[in-house]
C-alpha positions as CSV (number, residue, x, y, z in Angstrom):
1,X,89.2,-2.7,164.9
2,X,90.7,-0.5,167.7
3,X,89.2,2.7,167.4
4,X,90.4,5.2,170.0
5,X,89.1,9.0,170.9
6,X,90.9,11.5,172.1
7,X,89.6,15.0,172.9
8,X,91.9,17.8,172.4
9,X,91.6,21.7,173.5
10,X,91.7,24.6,170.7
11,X,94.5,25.7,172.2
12,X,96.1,22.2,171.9
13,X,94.8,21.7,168.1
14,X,96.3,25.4,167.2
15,X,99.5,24.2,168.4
16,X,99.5,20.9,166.7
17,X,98.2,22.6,163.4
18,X,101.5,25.7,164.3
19,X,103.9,22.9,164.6
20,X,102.8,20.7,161.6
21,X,102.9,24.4,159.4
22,X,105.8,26.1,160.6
23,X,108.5,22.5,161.1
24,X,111.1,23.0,158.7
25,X,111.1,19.0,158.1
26,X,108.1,20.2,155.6
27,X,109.4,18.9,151.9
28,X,106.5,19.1,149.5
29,X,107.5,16.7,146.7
30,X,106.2,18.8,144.0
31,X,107.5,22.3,143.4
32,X,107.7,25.1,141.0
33,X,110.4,26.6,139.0
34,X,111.4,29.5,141.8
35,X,111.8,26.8,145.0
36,X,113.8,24.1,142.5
37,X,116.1,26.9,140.9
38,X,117.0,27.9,145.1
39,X,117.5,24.2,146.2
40,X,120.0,23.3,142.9
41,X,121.8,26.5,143.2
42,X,121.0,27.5,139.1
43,X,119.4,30.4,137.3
44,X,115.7,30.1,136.3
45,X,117.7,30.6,132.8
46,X,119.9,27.5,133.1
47,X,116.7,25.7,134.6
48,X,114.8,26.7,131.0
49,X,117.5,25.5,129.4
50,X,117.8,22.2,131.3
51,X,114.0,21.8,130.8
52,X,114.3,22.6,127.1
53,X,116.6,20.2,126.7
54,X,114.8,17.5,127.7
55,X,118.0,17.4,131.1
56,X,115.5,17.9,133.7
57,X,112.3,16.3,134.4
58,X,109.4,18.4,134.7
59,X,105.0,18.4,134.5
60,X,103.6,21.0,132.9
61,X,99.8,21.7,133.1
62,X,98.6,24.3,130.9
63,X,101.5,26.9,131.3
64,X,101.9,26.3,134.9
65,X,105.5,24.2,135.2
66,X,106.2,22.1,138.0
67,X,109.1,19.7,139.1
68,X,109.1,16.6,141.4
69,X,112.1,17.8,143.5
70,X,113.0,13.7,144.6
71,X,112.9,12.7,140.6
72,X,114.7,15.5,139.5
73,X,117.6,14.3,142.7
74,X,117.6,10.6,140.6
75,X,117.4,12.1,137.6
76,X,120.2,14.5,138.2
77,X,122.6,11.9,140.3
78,X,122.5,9.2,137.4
79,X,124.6,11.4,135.1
């Protein structure tokens, strides 16, 4: 096992931690109905709909409604 230490400043930690928060790479896959309706372009409306019907994929625990984004991508480009 190669186990290797490193010792880092605060001041180098905070700016690891800064970069890792603020890099716009960041793509949780889970997210809720505002962030999906801004990256597909759609109306929370026409996202209900989609979701009613049965269009988009979706997890819903209790009333709290979330989407994974790269399933709903699939799910989406198949038809």
């Amino acid at each position: 096992m190669n186990n290797k230490t490193f010792t880092l400043t605060l001041d180098e930690i905070t700016e690891i931690v800064n970069q890792v928060v603020t890099t716009k790479t960041f793509n949780p896959e889970i997210i809720d109905e505002n962030e999906l309706s801004k990256r597909l372009n759609i109306s929370k409306v026409t996202l209900g709909k989609y979701r009613k019907e049965g269009t988009i994929p979706f997890i819903k625990i209790g009333r709290t409604v979330r989407y994974n984004y790269p399933k709903v991508i699939k799910d989406r480009n198949k038809k």
